[in-house]
N, C-alpha and C positions, 0 to 999 in steps of 0.2 A: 491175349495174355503174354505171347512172347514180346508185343511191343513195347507193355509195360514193363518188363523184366528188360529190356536192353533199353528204355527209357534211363532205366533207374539206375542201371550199369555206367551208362554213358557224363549223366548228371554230375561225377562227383569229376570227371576228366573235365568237362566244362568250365569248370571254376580252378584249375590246377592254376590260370593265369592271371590269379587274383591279385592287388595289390593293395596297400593301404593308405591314404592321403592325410595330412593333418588341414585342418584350415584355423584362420587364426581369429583371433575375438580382441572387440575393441568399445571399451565405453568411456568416453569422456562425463564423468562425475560431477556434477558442481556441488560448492556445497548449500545449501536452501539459505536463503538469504531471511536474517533476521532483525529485528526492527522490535528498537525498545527506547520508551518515551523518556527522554531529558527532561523537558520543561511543559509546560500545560500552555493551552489555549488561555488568554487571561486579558478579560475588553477592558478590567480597570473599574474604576469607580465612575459611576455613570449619574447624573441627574438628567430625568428626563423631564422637559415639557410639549407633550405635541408627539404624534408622530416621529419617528425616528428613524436611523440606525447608525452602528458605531460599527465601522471595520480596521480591522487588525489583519496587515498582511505580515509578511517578512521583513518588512523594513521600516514598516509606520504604521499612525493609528490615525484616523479621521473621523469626522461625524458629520450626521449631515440632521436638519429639522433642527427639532427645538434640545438634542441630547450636549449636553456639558460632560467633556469627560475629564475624569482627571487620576490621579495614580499610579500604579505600576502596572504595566501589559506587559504581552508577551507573545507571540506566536507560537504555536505548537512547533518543540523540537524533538526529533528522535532520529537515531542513534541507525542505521543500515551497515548491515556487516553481510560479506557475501563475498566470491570470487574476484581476487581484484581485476580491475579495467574493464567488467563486465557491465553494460548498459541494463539498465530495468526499467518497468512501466510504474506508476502509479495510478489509481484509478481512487478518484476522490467522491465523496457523496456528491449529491448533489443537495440534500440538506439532512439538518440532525434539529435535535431540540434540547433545550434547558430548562429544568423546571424546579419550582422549589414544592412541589404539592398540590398548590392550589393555583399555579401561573404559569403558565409553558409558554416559552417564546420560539422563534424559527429562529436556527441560524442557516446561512445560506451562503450560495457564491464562494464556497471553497479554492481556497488556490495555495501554490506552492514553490517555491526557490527552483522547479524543475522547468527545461523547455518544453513546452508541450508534452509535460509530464510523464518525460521520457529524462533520466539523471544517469551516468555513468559512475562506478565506485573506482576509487581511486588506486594506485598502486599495492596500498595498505589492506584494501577491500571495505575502505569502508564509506558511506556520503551522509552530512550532516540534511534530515531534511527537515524542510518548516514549511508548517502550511499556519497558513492565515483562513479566517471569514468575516463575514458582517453578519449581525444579530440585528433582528427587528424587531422595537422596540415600540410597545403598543401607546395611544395617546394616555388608556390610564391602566397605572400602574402603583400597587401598593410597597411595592420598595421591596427587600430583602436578598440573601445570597440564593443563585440559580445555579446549579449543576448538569451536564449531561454529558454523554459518552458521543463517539463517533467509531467508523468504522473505513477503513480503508483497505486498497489490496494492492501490493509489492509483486512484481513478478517478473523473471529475466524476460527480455528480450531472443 
């Protein structure tokens, strides 16, 4: 018992040599990088005979089989805002569909104004991107306007 009693005594002399330190805290923030759709994917007015498909990149349109295309296209544009000079991935489907109800077609072969889908944002923080695909277009087809969505994923580097 006396040990515990000059244990207890002694304890507070122990820490008389205390001192106190700061340390310091650091996070580099970005801000989440956002992406919102300019212009639509659009293959244009198509006549098909045969087998097909009609691709739209970023820069042109083509066709290949028996499809006639003609109209106004477009590549999908949107809009990236994010940290400027900050590099990001994209990461593209690898396919989506169009359908008006009763006819779904594949689109496919996705691609995009990026290098190896890797784009840097500019001083401004911002990078215009566009992706392109080809639609495949079945021998028979009853004609009409076809719809569909897609999905992609933006991410820094």
């Amino acid at each position: 018992m006396k040990q515990a009693i000059l244990f207890l005594f002694l304890l507070p002399i122990l820490c008389v040599a205390q001192t106190t330190a700061n340390g310091r805290i650091k996070i580099n923030l970005l801000a989440g990088l956002q992406v919102q759709e300019v212009c639509s994917l659009n293959f244009g007015t198509t006549v098909n005979i045969g087998e097909s498909t009609v691709t739209v990149t970023p820069t042109t349109r083509t066709s290949t089989g028996g499809a006639t295309v003609s109209g106004d296209y477009s590549c999908n544009i949107f809009s990236v805002r994010g940290n400027p000079s900050k590099t990001f991935s994209i990461a593209l489907p690898t396919s989506a569909q169009v359908t008006n109800g009763t006819t779904t077609l594949q689109v496919i072969n996705f691609v995009s104004n990026t290098v190896n889908n890797v784009a840097t944002l500019g001083q401004d923080g911002t990078f215009e991107l566009q992706v392109g695909a080809t639609i495949v277009l079945p021998s028979a087809f009853n004609g009409g306007l076809l719809n569909g969505v897609y999905s992609f994923t933006c991410c820094y580097n």
